[in-house]
VOPAGU-2260 file (C-alpha; in pm, 1 decimal, decimal comma):
REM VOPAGU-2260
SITE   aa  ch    i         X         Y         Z
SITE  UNK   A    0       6,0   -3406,9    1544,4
SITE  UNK   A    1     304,4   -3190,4    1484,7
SITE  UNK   A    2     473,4   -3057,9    1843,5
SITE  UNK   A    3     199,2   -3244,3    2069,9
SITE  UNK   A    4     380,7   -3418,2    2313,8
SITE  UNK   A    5     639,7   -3111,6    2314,2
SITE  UNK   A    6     410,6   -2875,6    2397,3
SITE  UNK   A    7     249,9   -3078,0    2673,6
SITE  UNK   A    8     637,1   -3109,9    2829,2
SITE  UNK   A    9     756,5   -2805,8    2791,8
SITE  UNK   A   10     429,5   -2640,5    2995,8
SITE  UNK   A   11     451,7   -2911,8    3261,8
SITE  UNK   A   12     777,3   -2814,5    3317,6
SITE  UNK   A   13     728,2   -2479,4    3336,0
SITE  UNK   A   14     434,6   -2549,7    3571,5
SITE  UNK   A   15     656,9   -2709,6    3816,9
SITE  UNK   A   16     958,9   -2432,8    3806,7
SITE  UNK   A   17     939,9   -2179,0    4136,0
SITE  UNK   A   18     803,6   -2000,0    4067,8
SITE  UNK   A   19     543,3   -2140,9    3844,8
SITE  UNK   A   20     455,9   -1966,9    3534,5
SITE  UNK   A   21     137,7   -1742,2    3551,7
SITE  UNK   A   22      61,9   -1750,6    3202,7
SITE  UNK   A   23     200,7   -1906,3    2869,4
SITE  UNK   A   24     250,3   -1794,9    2526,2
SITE  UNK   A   25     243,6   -2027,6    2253,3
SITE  UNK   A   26     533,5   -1794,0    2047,4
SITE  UNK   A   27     451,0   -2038,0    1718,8
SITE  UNK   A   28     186,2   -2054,7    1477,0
SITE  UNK   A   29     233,5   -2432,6    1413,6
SITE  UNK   A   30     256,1   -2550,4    1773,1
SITE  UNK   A   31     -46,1   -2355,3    1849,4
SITE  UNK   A   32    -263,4   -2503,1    1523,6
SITE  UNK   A   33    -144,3   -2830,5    1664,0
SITE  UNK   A   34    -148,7   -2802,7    2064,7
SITE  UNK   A   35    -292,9   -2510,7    2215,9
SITE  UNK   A   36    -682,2   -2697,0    2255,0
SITE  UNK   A   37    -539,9   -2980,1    2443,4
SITE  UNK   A   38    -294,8   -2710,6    2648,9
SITE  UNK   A   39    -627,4   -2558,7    2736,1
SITE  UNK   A   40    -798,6   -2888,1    2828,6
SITE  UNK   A   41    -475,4   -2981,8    3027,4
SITE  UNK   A   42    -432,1   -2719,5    3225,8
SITE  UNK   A   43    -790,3   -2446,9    3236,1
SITE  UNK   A   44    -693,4   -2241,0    3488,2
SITE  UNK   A   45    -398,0   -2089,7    3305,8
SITE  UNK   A   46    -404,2   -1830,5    3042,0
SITE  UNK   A   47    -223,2   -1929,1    2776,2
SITE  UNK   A   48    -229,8   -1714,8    2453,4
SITE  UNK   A   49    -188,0   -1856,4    2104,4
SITE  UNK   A   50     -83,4   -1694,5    1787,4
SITE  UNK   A   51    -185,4   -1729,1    1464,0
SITE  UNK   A   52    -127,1   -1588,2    1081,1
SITE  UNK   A   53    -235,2   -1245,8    1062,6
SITE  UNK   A   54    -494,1   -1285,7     825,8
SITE  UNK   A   55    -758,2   -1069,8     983,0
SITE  UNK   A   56    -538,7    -746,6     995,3
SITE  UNK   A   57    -428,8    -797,1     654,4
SITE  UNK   A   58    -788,4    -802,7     523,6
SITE  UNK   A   59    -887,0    -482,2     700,2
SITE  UNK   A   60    -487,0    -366,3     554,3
SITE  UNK   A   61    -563,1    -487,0     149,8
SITE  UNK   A   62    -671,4    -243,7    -108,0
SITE  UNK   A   63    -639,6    -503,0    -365,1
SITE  UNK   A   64    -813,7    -803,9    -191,8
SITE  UNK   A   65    -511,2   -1032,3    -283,7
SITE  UNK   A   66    -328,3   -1137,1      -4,0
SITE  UNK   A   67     -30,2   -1336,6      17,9
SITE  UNK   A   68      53,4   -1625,1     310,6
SITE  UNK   A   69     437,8   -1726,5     404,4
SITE  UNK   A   70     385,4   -2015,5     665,8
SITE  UNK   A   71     519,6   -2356,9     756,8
SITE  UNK   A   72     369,3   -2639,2     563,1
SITE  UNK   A   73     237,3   -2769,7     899,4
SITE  UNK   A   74      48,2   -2441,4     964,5
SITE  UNK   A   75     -96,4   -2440,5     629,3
SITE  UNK   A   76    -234,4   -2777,8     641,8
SITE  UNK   A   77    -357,7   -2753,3     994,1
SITE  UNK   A   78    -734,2   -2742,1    1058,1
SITE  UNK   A   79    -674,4   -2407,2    1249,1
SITE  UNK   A   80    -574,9   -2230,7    1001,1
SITE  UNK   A   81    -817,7   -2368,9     717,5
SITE  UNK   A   82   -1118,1   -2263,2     975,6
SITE  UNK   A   83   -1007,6   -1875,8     994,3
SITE  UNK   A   84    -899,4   -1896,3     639,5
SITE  UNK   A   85   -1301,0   -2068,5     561,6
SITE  UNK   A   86   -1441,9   -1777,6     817,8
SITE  UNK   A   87   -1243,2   -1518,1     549,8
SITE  UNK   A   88   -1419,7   -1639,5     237,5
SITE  UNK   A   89   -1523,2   -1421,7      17,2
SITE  UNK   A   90   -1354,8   -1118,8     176,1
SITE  UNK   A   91   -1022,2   -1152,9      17,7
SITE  UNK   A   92    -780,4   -1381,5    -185,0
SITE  UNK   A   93    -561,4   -1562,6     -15,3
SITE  UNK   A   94    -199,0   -1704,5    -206,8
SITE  UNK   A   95     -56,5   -1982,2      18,6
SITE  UNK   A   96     287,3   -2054,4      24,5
SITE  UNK   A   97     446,8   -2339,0     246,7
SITE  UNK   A   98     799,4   -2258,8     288,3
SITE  UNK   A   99    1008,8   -2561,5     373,8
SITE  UNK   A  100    1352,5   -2491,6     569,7
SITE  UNK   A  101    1297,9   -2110,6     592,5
SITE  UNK   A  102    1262,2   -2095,3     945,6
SITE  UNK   A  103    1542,1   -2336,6    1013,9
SITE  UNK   A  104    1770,4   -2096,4     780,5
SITE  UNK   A  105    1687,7   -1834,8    1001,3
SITE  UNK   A  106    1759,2   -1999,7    1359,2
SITE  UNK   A  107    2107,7   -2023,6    1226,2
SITE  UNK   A  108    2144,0   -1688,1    1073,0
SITE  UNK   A  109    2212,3   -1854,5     706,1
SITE  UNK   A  110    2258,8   -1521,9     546,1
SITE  UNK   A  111    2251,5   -1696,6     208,2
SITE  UNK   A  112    1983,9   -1979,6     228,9
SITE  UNK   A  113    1805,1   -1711,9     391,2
SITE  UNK   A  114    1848,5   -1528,2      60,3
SITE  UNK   A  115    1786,5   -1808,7    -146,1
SITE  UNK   A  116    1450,0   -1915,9     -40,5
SITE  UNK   A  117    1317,6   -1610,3      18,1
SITE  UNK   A  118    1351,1   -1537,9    -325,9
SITE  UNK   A  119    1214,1   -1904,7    -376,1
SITE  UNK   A  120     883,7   -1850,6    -232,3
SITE  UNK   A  121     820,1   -1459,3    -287,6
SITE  UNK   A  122     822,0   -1564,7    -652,8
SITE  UNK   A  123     603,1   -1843,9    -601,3
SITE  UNK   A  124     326,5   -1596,0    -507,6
SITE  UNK   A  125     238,4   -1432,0    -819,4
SITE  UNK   A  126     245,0   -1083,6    -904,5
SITE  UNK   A  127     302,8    -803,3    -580,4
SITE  UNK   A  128     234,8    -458,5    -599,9
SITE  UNK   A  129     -87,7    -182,7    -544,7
SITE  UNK   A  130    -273,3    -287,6    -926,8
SITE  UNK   A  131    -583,2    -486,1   -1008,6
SITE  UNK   A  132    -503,0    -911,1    -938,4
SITE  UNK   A  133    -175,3    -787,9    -774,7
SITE  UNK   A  134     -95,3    -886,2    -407,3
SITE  UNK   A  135     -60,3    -561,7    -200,2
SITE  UNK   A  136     -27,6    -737,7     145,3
SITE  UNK   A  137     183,6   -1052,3     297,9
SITE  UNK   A  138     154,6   -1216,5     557,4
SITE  UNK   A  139     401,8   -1367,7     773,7
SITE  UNK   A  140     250,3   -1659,8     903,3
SITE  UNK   A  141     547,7   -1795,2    1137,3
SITE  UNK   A  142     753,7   -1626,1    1442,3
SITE  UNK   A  143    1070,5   -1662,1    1247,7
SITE  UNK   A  144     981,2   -1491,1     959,5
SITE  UNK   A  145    1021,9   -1123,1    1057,4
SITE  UNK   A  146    1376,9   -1197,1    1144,7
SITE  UNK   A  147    1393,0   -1278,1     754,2
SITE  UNK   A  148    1204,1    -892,0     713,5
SITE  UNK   A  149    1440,8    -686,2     542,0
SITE  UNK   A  150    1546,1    -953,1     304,3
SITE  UNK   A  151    1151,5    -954,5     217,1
SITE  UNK   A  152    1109,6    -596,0     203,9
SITE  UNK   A  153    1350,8    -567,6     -18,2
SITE  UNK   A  154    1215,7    -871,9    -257,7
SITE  UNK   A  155     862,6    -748,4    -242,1
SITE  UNK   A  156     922,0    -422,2    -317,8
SITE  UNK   A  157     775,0     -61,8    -113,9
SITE  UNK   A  158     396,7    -113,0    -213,0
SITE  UNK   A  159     375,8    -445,3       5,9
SITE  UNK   A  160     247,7    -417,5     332,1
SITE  UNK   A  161     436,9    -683,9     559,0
SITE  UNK   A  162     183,0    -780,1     825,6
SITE  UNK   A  163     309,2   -1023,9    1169,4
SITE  UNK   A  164     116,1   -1093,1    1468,2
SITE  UNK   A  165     416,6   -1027,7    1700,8
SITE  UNK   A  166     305,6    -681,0    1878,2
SITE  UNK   A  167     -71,4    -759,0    1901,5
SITE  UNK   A  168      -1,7   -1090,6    2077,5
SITE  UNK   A  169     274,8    -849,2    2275,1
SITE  UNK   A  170      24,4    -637,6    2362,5
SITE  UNK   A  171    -234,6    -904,0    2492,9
SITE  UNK   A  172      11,4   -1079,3    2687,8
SITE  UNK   A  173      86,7    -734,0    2910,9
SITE  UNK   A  174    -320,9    -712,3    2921,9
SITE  UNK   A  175    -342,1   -1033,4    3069,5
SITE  UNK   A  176     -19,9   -1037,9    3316,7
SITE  UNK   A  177    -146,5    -728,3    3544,3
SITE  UNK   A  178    -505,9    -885,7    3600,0
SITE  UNK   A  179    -390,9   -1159,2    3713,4
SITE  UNK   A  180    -153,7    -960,2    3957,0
SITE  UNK   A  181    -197,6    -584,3    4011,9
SITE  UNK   A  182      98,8    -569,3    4251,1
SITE  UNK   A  183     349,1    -789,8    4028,8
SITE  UNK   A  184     696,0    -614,6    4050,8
SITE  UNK   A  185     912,3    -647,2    3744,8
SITE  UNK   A  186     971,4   -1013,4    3610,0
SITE  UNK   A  187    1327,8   -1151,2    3479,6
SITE  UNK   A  188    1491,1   -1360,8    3172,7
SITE  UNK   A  189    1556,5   -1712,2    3151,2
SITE  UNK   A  190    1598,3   -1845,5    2874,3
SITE  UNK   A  191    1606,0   -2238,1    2846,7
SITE  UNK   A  192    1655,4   -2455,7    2529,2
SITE  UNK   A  193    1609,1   -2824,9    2433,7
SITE  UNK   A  194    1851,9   -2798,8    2188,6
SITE  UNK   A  195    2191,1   -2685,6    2195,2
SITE  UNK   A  196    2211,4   -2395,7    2429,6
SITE  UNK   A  197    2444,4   -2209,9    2290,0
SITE  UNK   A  198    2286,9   -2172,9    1945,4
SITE  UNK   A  199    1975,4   -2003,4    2183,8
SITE  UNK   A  200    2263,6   -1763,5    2336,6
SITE  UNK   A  201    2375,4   -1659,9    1987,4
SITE  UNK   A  202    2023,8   -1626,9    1879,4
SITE  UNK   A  203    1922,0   -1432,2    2194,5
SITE  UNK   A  204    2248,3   -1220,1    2149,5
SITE  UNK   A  205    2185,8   -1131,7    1760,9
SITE  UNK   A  206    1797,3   -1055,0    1762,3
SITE  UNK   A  207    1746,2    -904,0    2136,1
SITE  UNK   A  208    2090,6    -775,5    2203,5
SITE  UNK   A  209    2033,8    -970,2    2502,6
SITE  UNK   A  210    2346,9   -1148,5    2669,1
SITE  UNK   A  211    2258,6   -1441,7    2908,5
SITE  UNK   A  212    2312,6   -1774,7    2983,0
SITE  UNK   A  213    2072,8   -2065,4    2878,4
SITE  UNK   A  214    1951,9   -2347,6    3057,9
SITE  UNK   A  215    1964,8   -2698,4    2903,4
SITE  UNK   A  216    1651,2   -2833,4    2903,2
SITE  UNK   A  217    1609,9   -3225,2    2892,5
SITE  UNK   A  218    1222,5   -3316,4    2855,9
């Protein structure tokens, strides 16, 4: 499966850092349709949150029961996903779209691939807008995708509701953290790659206004 053996690395190395992690976030909807069970099985005594299209907001969001799906192909086709989409039927329409290379495009801030395939696969969803058999909400099924936001806004047009899972995962990560220590002080940034650091530090730099090294991370 897509990310498997990743995903297992990456937390068993953050396991074994000092001090070890207290809880993980799966930050994308594909590694977490492919890894987060066997995460779970690996390791039960950590919390580790998942994330996953937005579908269920966007239901309780649609007006015209049409809802469109950006995501990676592998999220898509996952059996994750096609369980909450199955656990949806009947309560809304959902449009599909895979959308191959969009979320590289955006890791390095390709202004006009970004452009390009935006366009690309907004199109490929049918009619948008507030009528009858129109789509009135989208969903951004993968983390990289609001980055891409106001190049969608503008392609979908005012009447679109743009729907991410970013702050309600957010918010149940700082839900969890405190339980599991009351009297936890302040935490700090590191930020650690397994690709080339520095295209992390420019990434870090353009999206978080955050300036600080990265750690090369060899897995």
């Amino acid at each position: 499966a897509f990310g498997v053996a990743r995903a297992r690395a990456i937390t068993a190395h953050l396991l074994h850092q000092q001090p070890a992690i207290k809880t993980l976030v799966v930050a994308c909807n594909t590694a977490t349709a492919a890894a987060i069970h066997l995460l779970r099985q690996d390791h039960p005594a950590l919390p580790i949150i998942g994330v996953e299209p937005a579908l269920k907001p966007a239901v309780a969001l649609s007006q015209t029961r049409r809802i469109g799906v950006l995501a990676t192909r592998g999220t898509l086709g996952s059996a994750k996903f096609q369980t909450l989409l199955a656990s949806l039927t009947g309560q809304a329409d959902f449009i599909c779209q895979p959308c191959d290379g969009l979320a590289r495009a955006i890791e390095h801030d390709a202004a006009a691939e970004i452009e390009r395939l935006c366009e690309r696969y907004v199109a490929a969803l049918g009619p948008l807008g507030p009528g009858p058999g129109q789509i009135d909400t989208l969903v951004l099924g993968c983390t990289h995708y609001p980055f891409a936001g106001a190049v969608l806004r503008r392609l979908v047009g005012p009447a679109v509701t743009l729907v991410d899972n970013g702050e309600p995962v957010a918010r149940q990560t700082r839900r969890v953290l405190p339980a599991l220590n009351p009297a936890a002080h302040a935490g700090q940034i590191v930020l650690a790659s397994t690709g080339q650091p520095d295209h992390l530090a420019q990434a870090a730099r353009r999206w978080l206004d955050l300036d600080s090294p990265v750690q090369s991370l060899t897995l």
